[in-house]
C-alpha positions in Angstrom: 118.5 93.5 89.9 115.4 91.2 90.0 113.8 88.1 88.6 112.5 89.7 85.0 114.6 89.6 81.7 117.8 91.5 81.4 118.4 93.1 78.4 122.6 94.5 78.2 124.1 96.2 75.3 126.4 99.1 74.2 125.8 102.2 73.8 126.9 103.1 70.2 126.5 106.3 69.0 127.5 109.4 71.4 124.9 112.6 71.9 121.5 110.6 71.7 119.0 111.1 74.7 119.1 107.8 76.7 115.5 106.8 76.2 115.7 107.4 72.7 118.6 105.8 72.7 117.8 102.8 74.3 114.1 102.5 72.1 115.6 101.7 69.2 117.8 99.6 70.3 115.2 97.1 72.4 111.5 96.1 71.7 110.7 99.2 74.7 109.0 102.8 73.7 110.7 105.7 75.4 107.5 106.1 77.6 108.6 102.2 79.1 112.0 103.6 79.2 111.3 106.4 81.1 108.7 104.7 83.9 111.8 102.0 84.1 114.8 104.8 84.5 112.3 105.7 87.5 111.7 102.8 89.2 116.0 102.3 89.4 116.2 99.7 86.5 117.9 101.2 84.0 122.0 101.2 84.8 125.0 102.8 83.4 128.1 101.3 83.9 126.7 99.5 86.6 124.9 102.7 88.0 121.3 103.9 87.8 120.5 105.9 85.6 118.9 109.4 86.9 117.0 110.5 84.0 115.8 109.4 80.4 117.1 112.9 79.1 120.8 112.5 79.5 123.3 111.8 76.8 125.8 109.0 77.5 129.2 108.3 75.8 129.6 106.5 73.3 130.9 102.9 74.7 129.0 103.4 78.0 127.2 99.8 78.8 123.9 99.9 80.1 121.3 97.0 81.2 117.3 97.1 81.4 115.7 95.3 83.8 112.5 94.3 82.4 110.0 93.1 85.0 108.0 90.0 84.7 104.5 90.9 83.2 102.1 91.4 86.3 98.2 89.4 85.2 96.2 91.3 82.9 93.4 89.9 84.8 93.3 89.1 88.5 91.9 85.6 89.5 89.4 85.1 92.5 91.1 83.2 95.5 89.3 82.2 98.8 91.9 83.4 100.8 90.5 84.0 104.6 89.9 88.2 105.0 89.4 90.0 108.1 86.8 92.6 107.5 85.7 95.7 109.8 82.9 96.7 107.6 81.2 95.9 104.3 78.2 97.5 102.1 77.4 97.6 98.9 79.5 100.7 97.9 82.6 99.8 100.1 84.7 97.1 102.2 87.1 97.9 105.2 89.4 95.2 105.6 92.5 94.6 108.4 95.4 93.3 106.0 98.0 91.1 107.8 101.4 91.8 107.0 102.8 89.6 104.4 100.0 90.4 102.1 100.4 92.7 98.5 98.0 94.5 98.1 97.8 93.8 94.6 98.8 92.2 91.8 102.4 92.4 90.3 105.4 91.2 89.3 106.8 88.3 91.4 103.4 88.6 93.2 101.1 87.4 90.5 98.4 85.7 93.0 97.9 85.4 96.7 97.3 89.1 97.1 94.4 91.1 98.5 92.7 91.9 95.0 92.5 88.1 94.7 90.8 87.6 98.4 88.4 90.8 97.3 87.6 88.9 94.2 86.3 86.0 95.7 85.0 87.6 98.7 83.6 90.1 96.9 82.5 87.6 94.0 83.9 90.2 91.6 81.7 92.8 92.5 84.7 95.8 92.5 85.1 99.5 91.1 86.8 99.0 87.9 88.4 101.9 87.8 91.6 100.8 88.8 92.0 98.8 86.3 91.5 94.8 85.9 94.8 94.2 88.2 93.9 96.9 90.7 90.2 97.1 91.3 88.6 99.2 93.9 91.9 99.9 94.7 91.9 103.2 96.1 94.9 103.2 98.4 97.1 100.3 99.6 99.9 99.7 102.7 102.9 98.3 102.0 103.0 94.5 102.2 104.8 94.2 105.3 102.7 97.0 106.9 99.5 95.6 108.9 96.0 97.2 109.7 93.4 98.7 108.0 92.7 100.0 104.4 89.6 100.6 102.6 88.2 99.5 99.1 85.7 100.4 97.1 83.4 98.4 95.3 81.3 100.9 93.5 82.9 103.1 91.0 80.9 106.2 92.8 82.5 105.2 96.1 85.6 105.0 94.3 85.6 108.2 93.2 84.5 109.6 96.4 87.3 108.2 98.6 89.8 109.2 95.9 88.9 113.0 96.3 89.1 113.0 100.1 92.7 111.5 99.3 93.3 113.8 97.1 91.9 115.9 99.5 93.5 115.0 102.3 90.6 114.9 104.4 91.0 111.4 105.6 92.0 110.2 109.0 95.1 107.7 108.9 96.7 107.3 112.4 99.4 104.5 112.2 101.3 102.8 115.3 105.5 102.3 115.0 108.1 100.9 117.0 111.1 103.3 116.7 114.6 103.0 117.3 115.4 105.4 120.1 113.5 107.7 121.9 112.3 111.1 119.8 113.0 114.5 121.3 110.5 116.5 121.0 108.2 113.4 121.8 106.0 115.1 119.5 105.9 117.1 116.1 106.1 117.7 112.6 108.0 116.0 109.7 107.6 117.7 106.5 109.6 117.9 102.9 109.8 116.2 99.5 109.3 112.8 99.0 111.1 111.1 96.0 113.3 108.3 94.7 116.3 108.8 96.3 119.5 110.0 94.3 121.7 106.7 96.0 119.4 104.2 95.3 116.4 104.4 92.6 114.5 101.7 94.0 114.3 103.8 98.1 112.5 107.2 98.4 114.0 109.6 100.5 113.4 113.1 101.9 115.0 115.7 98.6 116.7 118.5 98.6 113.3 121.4 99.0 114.9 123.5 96.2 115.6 120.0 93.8 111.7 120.5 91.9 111.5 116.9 92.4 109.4 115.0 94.8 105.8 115.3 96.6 105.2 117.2 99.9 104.6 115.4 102.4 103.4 115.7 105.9 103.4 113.2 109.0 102.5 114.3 112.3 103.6 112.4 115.1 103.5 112.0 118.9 105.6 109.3 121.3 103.0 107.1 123.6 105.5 105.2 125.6 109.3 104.6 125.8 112.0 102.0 127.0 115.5 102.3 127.2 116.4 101.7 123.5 113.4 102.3 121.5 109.4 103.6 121.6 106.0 103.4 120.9 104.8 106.1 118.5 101.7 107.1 116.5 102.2 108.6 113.1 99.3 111.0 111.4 99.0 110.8 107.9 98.4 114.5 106.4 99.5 113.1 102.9 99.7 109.9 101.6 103.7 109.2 99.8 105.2 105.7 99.0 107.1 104.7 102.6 106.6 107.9 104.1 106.5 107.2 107.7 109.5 105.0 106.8 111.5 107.7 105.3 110.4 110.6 107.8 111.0 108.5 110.8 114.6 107.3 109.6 115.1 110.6 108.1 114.9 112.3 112.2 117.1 109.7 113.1 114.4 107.0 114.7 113.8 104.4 111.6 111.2 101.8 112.3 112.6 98.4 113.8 113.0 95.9 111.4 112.4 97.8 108.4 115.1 96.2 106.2 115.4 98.9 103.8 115.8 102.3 105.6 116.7 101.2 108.8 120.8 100.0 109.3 121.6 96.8 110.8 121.9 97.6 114.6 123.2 94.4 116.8 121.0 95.8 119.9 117.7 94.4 118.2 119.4 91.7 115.8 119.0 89.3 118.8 116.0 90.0 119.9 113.9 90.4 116.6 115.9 86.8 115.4 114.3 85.3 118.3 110.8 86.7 118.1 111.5 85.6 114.4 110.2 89.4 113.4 110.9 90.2 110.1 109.3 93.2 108.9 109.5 96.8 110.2 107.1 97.8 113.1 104.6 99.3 111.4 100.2 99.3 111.8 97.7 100.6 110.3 95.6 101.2 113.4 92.5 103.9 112.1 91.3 105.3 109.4 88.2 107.2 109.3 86.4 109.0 106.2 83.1 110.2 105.2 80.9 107.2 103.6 81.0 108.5 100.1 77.5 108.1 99.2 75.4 107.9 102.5 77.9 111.1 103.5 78.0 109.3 107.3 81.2 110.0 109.0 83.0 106.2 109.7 85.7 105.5 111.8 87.9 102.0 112.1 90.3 100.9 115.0 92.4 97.8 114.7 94.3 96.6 117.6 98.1 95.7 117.2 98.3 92.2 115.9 100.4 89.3 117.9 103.8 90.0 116.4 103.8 93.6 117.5 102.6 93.1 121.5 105.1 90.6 121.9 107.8 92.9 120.2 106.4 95.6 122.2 106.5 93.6 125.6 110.1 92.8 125.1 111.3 95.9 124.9 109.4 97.6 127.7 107.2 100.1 126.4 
């Protein structure tokens, strides 16, 4: 598990629901328990625990992983930012990989919030909260390109109902493993954490009532022998979900370490490009200004890393 406190113990007394259980035996309400079960860090016997509802043995071990406390309060940091546009309602900023969005534990500081703080000189929608704000989306941290953020809490709430919406365009360039076929189509099912391993999400079982649809349109802009060049459309907006979808049709992004498998045809090559992160851009993203009403729309062209990973494998 990770670098927060460990708390182990036995479970004593048969029947009980788990996160009841486990309450009144740590310092944790069942609400804690139940977000923690979730995120894959609660185990049983060594396994994770599924749900906060079921009613292990009496003698079963368990152990809670309790996560380092992210900052109440985000800190200013004049870390360089690379911005495609700015007003007084909303920033559009091209996020190198490497770089949390925000805040959290084990990445307390050096994150995007921070750079908007002092770039921003605090002026940020609060409503996502004094670790998050003007957060209205985010990419993952090893994902580059471009996200927006708002710095009103009107534009705030206007960007978060074309989300919510869907009404956004998100178009997102990946270098596959293999070549689709069809070169272009439709990936859609339920998104949620996966059964095998609480801490992935994967594509569920349609009839498990668990997950969020989710919809990724993509089309193949060049291939090479062993891999290609794809743009991914966002329809919906899930944790990892070109990730999953790709490596769910059998074409996982290269040098995504957690749902791609280690393949010795690229191990070479990415080792001495010194990649190390999956192949993944944010390359557009385009929405209607959410107080002026104008329609905006961003490009971002593939950063160093990619065209060189790009070049060497022919596409």
């Amino acid at each position: 598990m990770g670098d927060g406190t460990v708390i182990r113990g036995v479970i004593e007394t048969g029947g009980e629901r788990l996160d009841k259980a486990l309450a009144s035996r740590t310092d944790l309400s069942r609400e804690r328990i139940k977000a923690l079960i979730a995120e894959g860090a609660v185990l049983l016997d060594g396994k994770a625990a599924k749900s906060g509802s079921i009613k292990p043995a009496a003698g079963t071990a368990f152990a809670v992983e309790v996560p380092e406390a992210a900052p109440a309060e985000a800190v200013a940091q004049a870390i360089p930012l690379v911005v495609a546009y700015e007003d007084e309602h909303l920033i559009v900023v091209d996020k190198p990989a490497g770089m949390v969005v925000h805040p959290a534990a084990g990445n307390a500081d050096g994150t995007l919030v921070n750079a908007l703080l002092h770039h921003c000189e605090g002026q940020l929608s609060g409503i996502g909260g004094v670790a998050r704000p003007g957060i209205v989306h985010r990419i993952d941290k090893d994902t580059s390109g471009l996200l927006v953020v708002a710095k009103s809490d009107v534009a705030h709430e206007g960007l978060a109902a074309q989300f919510a919406a869907h009404s956004l365009e998100r178009a997102y360039l990946a270098v596959v493993k293999g070549v689709p076929n069809p070169p272009k189509g439709t990936i859609e099912g339920l998104i949620g954490r996966s059964d095998r391993d609480r801490k992935k999400m994967a594509v569920l079982d349609p009839h498990s009532n668990r997950g969020k649809r989710a919809v990724t349109h993509y089309k193949t802009l060049s291939v090479g022998a062993q891999a290609a060049l794809v743009e991914c459309r966002l329809e919906t907006g899930r944790t990892h979900q070109i990730r999953v979808h790709m490596s769910s049709i059998g074409h996982a992004l290269i040098g995504d370490p957690v749902y791609g498998r280690p393949d010795s045809r690229f191990r070479t090559l990415l080792d001495r490009l010194r990649f190390r992160r999956q192949a993944l851009h944010a390359a557009v993203i385009g929405f209607d200004h959410p107080v002026t009403r104008d329609r905006l729309r961003f490009t971002s062209d593939l950063p160093t890393d990619m065209v060189e990973l790009i070049e060497e494998l022919a596409l």
